[in-house]
N, C-alpha and C positions, 0 to 999 in steps of 0.2 A: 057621071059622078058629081061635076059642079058643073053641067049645063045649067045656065039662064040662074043661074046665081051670081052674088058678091063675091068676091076668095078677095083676100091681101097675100101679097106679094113680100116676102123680107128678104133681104140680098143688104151686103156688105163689099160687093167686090162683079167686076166684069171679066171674063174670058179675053185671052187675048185677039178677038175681032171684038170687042165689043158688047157681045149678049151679055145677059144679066144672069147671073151664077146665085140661085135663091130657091126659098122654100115658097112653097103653095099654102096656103092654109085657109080653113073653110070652118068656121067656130073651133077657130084655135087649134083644129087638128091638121098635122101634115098628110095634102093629101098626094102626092107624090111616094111617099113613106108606104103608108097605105095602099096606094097603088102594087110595090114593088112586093108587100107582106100580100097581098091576095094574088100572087102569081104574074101581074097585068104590065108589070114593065120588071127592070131588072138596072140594079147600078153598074153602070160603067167605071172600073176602077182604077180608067184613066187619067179618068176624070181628078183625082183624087181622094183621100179620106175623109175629109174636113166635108163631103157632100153628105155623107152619109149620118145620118140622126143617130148618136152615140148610144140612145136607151134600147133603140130596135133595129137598129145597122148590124149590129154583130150578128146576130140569127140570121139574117135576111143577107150578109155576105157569106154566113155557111155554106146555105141552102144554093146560093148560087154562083158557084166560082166559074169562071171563063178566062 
């Protein structure tokens, strides 16, 4: 999906070891988001809510409760 491309990276805040807690994007689209609406990953909602992109999160945490 963004093999051998540019993506930026926007993050505001680290997990507590350290990693970076952010979006993917690829000409302004998230592509993580993207990912999870085509079936290819899935939100963890351990994680918390604030991960989840608020315009296409709702559907996409219907579709997939765990």
């Amino acid at each position: 999906m963004v093999a051998g491309q540019q993506v930026t990276v926007e993050y505001q805040k680290r997990d507590r070891y350290g990693r970076i807690v952010g979006k993917v994007l690829l000409d302004g689209i998230d592509v993580c988001l993207e990912q999870v609406k085509a079936g290819f990953a899935w939100h963890y909602t351990k994680v918390g809510a604030d991960a989840i992109v608020r315009d296409g999160g709702r559907s996409t945490r219907r579709q997939h409760q765990f």
